[in-house]
N, C-alpha and C positions, 0 to 999 in steps of 0.2 A: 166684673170690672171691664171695663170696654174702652179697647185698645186702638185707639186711630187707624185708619186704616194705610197710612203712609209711614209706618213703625215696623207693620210688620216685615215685609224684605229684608230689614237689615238683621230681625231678630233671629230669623230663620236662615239668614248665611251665616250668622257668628253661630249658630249652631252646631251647624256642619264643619266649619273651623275648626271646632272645638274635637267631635267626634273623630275629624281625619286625624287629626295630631296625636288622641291617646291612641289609636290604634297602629300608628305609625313608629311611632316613637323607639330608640333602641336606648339600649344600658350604654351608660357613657364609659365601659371598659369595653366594651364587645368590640371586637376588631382582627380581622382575619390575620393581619401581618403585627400584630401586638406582643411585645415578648412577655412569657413569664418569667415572676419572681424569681427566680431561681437562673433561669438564662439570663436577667439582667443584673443579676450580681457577677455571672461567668465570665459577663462580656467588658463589667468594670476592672475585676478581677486581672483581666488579659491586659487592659489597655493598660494598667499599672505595671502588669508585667516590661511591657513593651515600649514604655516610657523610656527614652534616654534620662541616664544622672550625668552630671558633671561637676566634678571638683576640681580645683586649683591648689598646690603648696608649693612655699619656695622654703630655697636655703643656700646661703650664699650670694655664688651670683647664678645662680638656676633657679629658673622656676617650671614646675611640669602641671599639665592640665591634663587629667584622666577623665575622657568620656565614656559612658558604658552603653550598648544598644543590643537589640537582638532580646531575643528568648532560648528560654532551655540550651538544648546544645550548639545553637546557632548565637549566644551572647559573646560578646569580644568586648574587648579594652581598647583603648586608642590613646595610646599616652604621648602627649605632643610637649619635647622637650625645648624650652628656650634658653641662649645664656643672654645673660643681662648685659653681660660687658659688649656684645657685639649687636647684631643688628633682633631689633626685638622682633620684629616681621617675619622674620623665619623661625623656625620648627622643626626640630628633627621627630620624626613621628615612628614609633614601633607600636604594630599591634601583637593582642594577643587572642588567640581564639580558644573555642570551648572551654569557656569561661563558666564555671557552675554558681547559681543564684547572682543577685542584685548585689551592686554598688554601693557598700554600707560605708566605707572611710578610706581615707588614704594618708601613710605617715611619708616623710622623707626623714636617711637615715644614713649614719655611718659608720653601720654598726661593727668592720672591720677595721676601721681605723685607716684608710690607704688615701683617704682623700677625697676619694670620689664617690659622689652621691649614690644611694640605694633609693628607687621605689616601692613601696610596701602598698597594694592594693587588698584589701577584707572586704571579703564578699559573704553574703548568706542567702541561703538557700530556702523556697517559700516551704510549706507544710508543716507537718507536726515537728520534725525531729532541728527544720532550722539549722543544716549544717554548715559553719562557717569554712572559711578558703581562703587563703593567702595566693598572692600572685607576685613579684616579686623582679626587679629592673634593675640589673646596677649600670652605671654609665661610666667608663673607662674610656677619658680623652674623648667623649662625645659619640664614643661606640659605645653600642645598646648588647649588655648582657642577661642570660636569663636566669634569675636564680630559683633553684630545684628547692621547693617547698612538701615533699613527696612526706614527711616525716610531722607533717604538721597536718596534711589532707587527707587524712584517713577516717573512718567513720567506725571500725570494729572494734571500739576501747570498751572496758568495761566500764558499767555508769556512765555509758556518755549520751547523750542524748538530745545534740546541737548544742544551739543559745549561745554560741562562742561570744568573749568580747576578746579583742585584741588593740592592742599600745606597744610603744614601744617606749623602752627607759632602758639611758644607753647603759652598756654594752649590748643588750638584750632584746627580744620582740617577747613580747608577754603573750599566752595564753591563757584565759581565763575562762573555764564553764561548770556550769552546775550538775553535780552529782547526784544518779539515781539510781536508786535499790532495784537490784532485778524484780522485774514483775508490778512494781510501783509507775503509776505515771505523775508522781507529786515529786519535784527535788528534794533530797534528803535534809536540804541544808547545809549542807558541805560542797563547797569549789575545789576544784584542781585547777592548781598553778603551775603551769609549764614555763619554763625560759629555752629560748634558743639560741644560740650566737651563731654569726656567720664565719663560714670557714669555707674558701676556695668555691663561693657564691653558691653554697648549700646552707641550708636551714640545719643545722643541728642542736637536739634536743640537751641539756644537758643536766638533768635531775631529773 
């Protein structure tokens, strides 16, 4: 077959084209500063850690907005209290530090009867065992109290093994978690129900 002779130059650059390119060519993952699988789950992992929550509840004429920030031992609370009847622009704010796991719910409560609002903060904790935490605010005349939840934050029960839920229904703060047979890592199927009442801005257990 007989090829023009003003054909050929183009046929024999597009040739070379061709050849530089396969031998140039890289894997479309290769890349020095590229994370792996596994560090890129670590580092979505953190940024969820590291995410502020923020919730809101009222009652009455209060309403409190609990922000959560930080990681591990450096987590705190920030509970910014307003009354309704006065100027809504300001905020009485207490924090709370070393705060253990994430911002799962918050109740408001009255649970001793005196009139003056309680904050109930539940928190859980990431990994396997999921240990939940009460944190706890009462407000007297718009002074910030701290109520000692020591009898609820424990972790050495037998069968216990996180997954807390907690409610409150008055008189009461409800504890609810799932029971497990030593040496089993499947719940048995059976819950323990704990109730607490407040007494002198302590948690106590009372069954």
């Amino acid at each position: 077959m007989k090829i023009e002779r003003y054909y050929l130059p183009f046929i024999l650059l597009a040739a070379v084209a061709c050849n530089e390119g396969a031998g140039t060519k890289q894997p479309e993952n290769e890349g020095i500063n590229a994370p792996s699988a596994s560090e890129q789950i670590a580092n979505e992992n953190r940024d969820r850690l590291n995410e502020a929550a923020t919730k809101t509840v009222s009652a009455g004429d209060h309403r409190f907005t609990v922000r959560a920030s930080g990681d591990g031992s450096l987590r705190s609370l920030k509970i910014a209290a307003v009354d309704l009847k006065g100027d809504t622009t300001k905020a009485d704010s207490t924090e709370i530090h070393d705060v253990k796991g994430f911002l799962k719910n918050v109740a408001v409560a009255d649970l001793d009867k005196d009139g003056n609002p309680e904050v109930y903060c539940f928190t859980q904790s990431k990994g396997t065992e999921s240990a939940g935490s009460v944190y706890g605010i009462a407000y007297l005349k718009g002074k910030a109290v701290t109520i000692a939840a020591d009898s609820i934050n424990q972790v050495d029960i037998k069968g216990y093994q996180g997954k807390d839920t907690f409610y409150v229904q008055a008189p009461y703060l409800i504890r609810s978690y799932p029971l497990y047979k030593e040496g089993e890592v499947t719940a048995s199927g059976d819950k323990q129900i704990t109730k607490y009442k407040l007494e002198k801005y302590t948690l106590v257990k009372t069954n």
